[in-house]
C-alpha positions as CSV (number, residue, x, y, z in Angstrom):
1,X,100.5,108.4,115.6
2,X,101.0,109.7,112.0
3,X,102.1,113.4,111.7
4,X,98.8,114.2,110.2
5,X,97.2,113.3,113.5
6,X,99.8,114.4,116.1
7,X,99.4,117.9,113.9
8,X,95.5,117.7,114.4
9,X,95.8,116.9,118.4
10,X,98.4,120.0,119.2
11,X,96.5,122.4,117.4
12,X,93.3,121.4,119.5
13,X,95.1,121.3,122.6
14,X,93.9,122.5,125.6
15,X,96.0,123.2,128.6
16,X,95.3,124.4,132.3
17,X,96.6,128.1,133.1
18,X,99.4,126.9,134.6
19,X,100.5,124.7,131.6
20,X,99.6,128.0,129.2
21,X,101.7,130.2,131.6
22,X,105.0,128.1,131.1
23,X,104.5,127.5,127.1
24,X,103.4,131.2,126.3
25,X,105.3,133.1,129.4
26,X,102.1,134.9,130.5
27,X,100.5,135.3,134.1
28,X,97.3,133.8,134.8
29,X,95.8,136.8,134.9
30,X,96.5,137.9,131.8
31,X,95.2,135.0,130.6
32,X,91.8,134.6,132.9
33,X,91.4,138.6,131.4
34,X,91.7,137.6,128.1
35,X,89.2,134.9,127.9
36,X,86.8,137.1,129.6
37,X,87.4,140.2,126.6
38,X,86.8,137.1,124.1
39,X,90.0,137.5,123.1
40,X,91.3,133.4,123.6
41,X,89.0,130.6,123.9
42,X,88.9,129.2,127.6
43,X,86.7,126.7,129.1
44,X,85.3,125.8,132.8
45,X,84.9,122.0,133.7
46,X,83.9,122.6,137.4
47,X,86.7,124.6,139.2
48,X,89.1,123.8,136.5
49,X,89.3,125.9,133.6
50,X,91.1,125.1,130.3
51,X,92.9,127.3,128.0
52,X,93.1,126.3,124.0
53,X,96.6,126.6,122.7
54,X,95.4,127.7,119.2
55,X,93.6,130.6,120.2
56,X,96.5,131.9,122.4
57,X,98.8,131.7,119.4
58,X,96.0,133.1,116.8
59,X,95.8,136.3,119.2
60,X,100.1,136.6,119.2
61,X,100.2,136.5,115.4
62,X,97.7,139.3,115.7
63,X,99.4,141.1,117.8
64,X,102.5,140.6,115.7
65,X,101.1,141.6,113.0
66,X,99.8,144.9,114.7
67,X,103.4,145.9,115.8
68,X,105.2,145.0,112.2
């Protein structure tokens, strides 16, 4: 896979709460309230639900941004 691609797949990643809890050090429940404010973009495939990377790190550079 070029760089271009592998690029292209990580930021349209999607990962299960578990997953987004170890990479971003946040508790399900933060993220489950977050999708439901709109905040991240989460989906539901049956009982599973998804979590896109991208979105998560969008809203932390907003908040970074809020605290400079």
């Amino acid at each position: 896979m070029t760089e271009k691609k592998a690029a292209a797949a990580e930021a349209t990643r999607w990962v299960s709460y578990a997953e987004a809890e170890r990479l971003f050090g946040l508790s399900r429940t933060t993220f489950w309230r977050l999708a439901k404010e709109k905040k991240i973009r989460a989906a539901r495939i049956g009982r599973a639900v998804r979590v896109e990377c991208a979105s998560v790190e969008a809203y932390l550079e907003h908040l970074a941004d809020d605290f400079r």
